[in-house]
C-alpha positions as CSV (number, residue, x, y, z in Angstrom):
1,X,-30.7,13.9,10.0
2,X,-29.1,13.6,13.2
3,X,-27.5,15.8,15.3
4,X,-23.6,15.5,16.6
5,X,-21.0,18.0,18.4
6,X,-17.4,16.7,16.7
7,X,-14.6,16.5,19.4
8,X,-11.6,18.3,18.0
9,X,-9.7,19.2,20.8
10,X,-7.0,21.4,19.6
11,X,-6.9,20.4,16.4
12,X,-10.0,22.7,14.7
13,X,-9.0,24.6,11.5
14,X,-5.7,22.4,11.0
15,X,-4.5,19.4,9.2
16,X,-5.1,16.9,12.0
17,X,-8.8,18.1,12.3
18,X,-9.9,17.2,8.9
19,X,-12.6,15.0,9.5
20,X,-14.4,18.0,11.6
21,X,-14.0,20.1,8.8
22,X,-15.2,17.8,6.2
23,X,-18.4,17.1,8.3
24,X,-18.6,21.0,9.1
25,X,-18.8,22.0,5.4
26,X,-21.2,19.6,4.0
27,X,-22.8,16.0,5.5
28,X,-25.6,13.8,3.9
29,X,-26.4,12.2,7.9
30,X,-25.2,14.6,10.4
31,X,-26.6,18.1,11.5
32,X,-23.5,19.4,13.0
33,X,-24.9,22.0,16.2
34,X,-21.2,22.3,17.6
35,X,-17.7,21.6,17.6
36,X,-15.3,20.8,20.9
37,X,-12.2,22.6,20.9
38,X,-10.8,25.0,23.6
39,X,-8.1,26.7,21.5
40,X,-11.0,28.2,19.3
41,X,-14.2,28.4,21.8
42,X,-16.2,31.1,21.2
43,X,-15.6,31.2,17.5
44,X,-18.0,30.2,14.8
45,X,-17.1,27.4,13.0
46,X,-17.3,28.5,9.9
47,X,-15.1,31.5,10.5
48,X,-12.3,29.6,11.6
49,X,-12.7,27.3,8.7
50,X,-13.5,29.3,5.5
51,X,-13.9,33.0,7.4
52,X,-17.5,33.0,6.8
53,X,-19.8,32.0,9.7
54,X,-22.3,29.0,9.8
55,X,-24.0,28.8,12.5
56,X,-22.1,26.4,14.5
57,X,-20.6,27.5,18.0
58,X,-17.4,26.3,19.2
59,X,-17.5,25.2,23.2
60,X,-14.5,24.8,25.2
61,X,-15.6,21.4,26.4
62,X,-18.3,18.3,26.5
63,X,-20.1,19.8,29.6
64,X,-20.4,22.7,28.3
65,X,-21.8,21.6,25.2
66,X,-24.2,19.5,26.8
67,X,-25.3,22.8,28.9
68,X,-25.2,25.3,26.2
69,X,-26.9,23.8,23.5
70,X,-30.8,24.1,23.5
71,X,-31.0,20.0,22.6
72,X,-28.9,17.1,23.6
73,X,-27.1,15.9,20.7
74,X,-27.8,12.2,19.5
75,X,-23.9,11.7,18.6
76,X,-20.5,12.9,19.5
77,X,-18.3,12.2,16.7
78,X,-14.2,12.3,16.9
79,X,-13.0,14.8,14.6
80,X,-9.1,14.3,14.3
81,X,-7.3,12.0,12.0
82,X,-4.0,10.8,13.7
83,X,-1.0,9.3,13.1
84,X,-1.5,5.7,13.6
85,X,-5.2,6.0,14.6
86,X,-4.7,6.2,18.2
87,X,-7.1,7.9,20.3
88,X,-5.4,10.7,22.6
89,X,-5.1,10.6,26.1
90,X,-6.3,13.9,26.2
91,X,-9.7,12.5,24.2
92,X,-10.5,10.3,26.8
93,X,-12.0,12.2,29.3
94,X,-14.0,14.2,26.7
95,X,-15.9,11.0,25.8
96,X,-16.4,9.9,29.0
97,X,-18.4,12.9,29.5
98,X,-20.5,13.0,26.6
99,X,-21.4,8.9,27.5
100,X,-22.1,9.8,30.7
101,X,-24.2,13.0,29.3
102,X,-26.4,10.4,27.1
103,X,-24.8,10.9,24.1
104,X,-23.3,7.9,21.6
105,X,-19.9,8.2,20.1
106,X,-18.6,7.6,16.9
107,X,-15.1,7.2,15.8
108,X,-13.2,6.6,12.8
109,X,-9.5,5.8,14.2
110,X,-8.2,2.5,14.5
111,X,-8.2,2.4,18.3
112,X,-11.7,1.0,18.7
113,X,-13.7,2.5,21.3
114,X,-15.9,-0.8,21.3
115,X,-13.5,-2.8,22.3
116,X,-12.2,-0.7,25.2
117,X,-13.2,-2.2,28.3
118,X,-14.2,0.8,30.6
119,X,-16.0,2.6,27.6
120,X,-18.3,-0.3,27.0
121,X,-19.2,-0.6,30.3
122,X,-20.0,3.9,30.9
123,X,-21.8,3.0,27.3
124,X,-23.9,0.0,29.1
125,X,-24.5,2.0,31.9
126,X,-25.7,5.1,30.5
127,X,-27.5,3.1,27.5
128,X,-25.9,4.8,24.6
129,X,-23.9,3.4,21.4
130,X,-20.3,3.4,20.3
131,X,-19.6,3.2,17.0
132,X,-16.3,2.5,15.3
133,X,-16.3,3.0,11.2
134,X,-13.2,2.4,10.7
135,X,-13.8,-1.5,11.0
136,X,-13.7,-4.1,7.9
137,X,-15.9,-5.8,7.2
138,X,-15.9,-9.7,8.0
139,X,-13.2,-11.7,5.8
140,X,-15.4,-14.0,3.9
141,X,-17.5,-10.7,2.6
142,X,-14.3,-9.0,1.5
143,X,-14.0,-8.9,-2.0
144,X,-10.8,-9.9,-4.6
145,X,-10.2,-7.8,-7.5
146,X,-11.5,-9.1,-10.3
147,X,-10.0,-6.3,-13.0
148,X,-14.3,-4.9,-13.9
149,X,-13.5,-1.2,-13.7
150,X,-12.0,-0.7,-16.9
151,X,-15.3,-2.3,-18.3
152,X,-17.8,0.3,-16.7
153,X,-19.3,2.4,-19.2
154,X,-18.3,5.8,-17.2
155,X,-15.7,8.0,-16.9
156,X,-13.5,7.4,-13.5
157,X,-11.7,10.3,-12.0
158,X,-9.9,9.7,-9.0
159,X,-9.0,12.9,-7.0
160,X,-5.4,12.3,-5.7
161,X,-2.3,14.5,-3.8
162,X,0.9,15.7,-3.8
163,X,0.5,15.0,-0.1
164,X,-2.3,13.2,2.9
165,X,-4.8,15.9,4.6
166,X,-4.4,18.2,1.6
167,X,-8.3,18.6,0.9
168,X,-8.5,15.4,-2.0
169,X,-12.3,14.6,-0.5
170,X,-13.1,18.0,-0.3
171,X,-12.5,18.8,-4.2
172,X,-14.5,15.8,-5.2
173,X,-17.0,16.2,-3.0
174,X,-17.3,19.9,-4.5
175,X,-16.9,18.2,-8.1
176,X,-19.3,15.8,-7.9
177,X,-22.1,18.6,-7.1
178,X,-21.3,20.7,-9.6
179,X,-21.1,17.7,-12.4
180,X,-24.5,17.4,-11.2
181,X,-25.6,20.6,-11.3
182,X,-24.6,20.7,-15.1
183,X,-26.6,17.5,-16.4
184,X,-23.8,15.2,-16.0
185,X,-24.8,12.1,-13.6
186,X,-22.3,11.6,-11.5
187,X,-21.6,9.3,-8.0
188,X,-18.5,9.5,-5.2
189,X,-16.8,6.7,-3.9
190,X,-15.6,7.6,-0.5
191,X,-12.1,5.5,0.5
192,X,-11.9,7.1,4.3
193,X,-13.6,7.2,7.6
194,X,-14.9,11.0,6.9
195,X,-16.5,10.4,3.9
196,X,-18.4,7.8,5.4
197,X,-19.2,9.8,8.3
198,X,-20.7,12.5,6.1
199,X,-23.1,10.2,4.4
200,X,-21.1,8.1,1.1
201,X,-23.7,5.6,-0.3
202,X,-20.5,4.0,-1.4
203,X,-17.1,3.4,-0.5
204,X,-14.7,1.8,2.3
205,X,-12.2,2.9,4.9
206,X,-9.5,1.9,2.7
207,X,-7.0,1.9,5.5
208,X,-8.3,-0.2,7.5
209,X,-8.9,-3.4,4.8
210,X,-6.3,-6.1,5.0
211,X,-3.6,-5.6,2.1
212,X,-4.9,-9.2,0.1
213,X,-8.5,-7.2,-0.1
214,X,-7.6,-3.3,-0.4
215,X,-7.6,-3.3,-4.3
216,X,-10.9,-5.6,-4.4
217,X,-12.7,-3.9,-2.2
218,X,-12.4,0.1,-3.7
219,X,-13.3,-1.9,-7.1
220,X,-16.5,-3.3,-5.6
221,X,-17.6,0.1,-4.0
222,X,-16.9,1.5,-7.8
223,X,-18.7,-0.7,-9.1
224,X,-22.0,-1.1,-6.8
225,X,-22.0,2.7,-7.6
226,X,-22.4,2.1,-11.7
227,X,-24.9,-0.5,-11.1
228,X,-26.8,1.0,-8.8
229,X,-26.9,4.5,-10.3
230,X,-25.7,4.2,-13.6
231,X,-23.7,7.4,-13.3
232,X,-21.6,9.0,-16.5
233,X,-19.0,10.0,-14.0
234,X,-17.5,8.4,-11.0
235,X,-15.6,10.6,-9.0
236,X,-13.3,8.7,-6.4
237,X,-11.7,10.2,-3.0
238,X,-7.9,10.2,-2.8
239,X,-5.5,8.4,0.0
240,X,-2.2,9.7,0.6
241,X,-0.1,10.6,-2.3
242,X,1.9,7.9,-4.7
243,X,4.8,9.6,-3.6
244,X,4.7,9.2,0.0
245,X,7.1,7.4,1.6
246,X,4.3,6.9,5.0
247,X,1.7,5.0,2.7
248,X,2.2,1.8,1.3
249,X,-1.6,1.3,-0.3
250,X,-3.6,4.4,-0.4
251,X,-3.4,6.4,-4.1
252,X,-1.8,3.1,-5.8
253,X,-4.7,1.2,-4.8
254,X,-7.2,3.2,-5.7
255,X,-5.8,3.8,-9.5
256,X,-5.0,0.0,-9.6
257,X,-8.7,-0.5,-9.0
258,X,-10.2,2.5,-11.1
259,X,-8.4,2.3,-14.0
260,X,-8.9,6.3,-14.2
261,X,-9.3,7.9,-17.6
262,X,-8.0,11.0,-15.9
263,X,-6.5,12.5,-12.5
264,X,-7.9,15.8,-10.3
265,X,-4.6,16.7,-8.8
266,X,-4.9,18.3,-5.6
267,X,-1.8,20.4,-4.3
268,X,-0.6,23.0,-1.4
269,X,1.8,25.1,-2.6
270,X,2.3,26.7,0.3
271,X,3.0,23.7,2.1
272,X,6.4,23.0,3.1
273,X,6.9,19.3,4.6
274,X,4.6,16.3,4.5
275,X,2.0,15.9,6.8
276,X,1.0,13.1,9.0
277,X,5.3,12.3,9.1
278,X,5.8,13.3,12.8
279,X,8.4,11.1,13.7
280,X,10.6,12.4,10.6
281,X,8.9,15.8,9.9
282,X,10.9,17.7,7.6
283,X,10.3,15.7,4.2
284,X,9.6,17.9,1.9
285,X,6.1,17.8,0.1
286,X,5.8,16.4,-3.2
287,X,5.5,18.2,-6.3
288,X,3.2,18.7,-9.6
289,X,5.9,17.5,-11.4
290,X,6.8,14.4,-9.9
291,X,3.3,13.7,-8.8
292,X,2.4,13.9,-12.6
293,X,5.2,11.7,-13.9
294,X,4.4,9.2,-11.3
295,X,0.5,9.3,-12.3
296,X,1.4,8.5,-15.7
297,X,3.6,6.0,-15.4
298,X,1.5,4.2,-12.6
299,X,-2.4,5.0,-14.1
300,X,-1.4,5.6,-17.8
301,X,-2.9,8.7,-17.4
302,X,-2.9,12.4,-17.2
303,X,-3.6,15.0,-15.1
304,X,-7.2,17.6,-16.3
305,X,-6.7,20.1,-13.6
306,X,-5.1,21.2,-10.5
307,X,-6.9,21.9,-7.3
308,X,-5.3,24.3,-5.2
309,X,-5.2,24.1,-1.2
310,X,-4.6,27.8,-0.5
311,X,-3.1,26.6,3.2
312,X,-0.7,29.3,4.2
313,X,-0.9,31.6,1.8
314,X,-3.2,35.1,1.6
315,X,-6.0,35.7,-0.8
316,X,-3.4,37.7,-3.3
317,X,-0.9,34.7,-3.4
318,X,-3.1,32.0,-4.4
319,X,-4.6,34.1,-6.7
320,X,-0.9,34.5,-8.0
321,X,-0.2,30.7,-8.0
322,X,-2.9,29.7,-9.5
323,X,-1.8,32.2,-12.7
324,X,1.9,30.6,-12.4
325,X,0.5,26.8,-12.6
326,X,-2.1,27.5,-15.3
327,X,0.2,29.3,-16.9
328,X,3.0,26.4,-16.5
329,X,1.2,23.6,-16.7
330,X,-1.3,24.2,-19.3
331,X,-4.2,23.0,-17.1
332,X,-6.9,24.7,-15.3
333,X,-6.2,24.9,-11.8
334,X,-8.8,26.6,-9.1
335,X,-9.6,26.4,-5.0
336,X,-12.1,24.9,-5.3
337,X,-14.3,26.2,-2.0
338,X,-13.3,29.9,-3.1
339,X,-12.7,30.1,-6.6
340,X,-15.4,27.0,-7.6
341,X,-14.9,23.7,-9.4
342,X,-15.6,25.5,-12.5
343,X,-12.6,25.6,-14.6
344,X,-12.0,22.0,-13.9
345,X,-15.8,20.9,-14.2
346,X,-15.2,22.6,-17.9
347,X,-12.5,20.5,-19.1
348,X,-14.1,17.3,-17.6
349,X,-16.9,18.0,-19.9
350,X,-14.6,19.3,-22.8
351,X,-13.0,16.0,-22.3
352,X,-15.5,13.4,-22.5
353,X,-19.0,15.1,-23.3
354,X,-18.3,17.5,-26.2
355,X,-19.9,15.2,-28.4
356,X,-22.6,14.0,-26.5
């Protein structure tokens, strides 16, 4: 594996820093030895994240990074998602010094750091790489849709929101191990730059694929998966939320080119507002209800379970929730990363495998 600090100035242990967290918690490419962020230096990564320590300091810059750790990293990796893809000013500097330390840079925003004119040249200079994932890939090796899901021999199970940055890869992710784990073969389709990053044999960064190809090009990675692996279970990463007004693709494409037998619905009740909606910031998150309704009426499908965010609330509240929704709801509904994928994992299996 490689090794890689993740930039996430400001931003560790919330919403915007996401793709840190993903790649702190569990990569297939990356050896994460340290994250960037001044507001929590001197932490442990793992602490600030899931209140267990990991192993992986927190510096309150680049330099001191590159002078505190034992071993140069290979990589420096961005670790916020933001609005529009934009790298921040404030970001600028940061990778400056870790080119001119020796190290490469990768990025999943939209603002390509190949392309910017001073980088190239500090990455010429200093004889590193920059790498931008979030790039298509050439127009005659896009793909159409050509309507194959719905004839793969596998169950498809999309993992979609109530709302963006709201932990969707995270829970399949989670699910996909633990399908493993109890006999039942199972592959992830990553639709984002962070699933990527962390080491998805398949997938795309659905954002970034022009709107003709979006749809054609999810279905592809589905189905390169089933050929190549032959799984029983196809777990596919979420986008955005059907219901959100900030997203024009996202979850509709991805059930348009699934076809999904059933939804993972993953929610924050303790969330207020959308996220990733600063420019109008108080519209209000969307719900299990209406998520549901729209599911079925868009996917012709239900919902198995409910994965729970626990963002803002204590131990003893989510704990309470969860009761409340199960209760509700009728469905099995878990955080995933404290409580296990368990309850769900059981009614996937009650589902489709009883009687297999």
């Amino acid at each position: 594996m490689e090794t890689a600090i993740i930039l996430c100035e400001g931003g560790f242990g919330t919403p915007a820093g996401k793709t840190a967290a993903g790649l702190v918690r569990h990569s297939l490419r990356f050896e994460i030895v340290g994250i960037v962020d001044s507001s929590t230096a001197g932490r442990d990564a793992g602490e600030v994240l899931d209140g267990g320590k990991n192993g992986i300091p927190i510096f309150s810059s680049v330099n001191a990074a590159l002078s505190e750790l034992k071993e140069k990293p290979q990589f420096m990796i961005i670790g916020i998602a933001t609005i529009g893809g934009m790298l921040p000013d404030e970001f600028r500097q940061p990778v400056k010094d870790a080119i001119e330390g020796g190290v490469s840079v990768m990025s999943g925003l939209h603002e390509w750091l190949g392309e910017d004119d001073e980088l190239m040249a500090l990455a010429a200079k200093n004889k590193v790489t920059l790498i931008d994932i979030r790039k298509e890939p050439p127009l005659r090796k896009l793909h159409k849709y050509r309507n194959m899901a719905g004839e793969l021999d596998c169950i498809r199970i999309p993992v979609l929101g109530t709302d963006a940055a709201v932990g969707k890869r995270t829970t399949a992710i989670v699910l996909v191990k633990a399908l493993n784990e109890r006999g039942i073969r199972t592959a992830f389709v990553a639709t984002g730059q962070t699933g990527l990053m962390q080491g998805s044999r398949y997938g795309i960064p659905l954002d970034a694929i022009r709107g003709d190809y979006v749809v054609g090009e999810i279905e592809n990675a589905i189905v390169t998966a089933y050929e190549e692996e032959r799984p029983q279970v196809i777990i596919i990463e979420g986008q955005g939320a059907l219901s959100h007004p900030a997203y024009v693709t996202g979850s509709r494409a991805i059930v348009s080119a699934s076809q999904p037998q059933t939804v993972v619905l993953q929610h924050a009740p303790g969330r207020k507002y959308r996220s990733y909606t600063d420019d109008v910031p108080y519209l209000p998150i969307g719900t299990v209800e209406r998520e549901s309704e729209l599911l079925k009426a868009w996917a012709g499908c239900d919902v198995i379970g409910i994965a729970l965010n626990p963002e803002s609330l204590t131990r003893e509240e989510i704990v309470r929730v969860t009761a409340e929704y199960e209760d509700k709801y009728g469905l099995p509904a878990c955080d995933v990363l404290v409580d296990g994928p368990g309850k769900i994992v059981d009614a996937i299996i009650k589902r489709f495998f009883s009687g297999s």
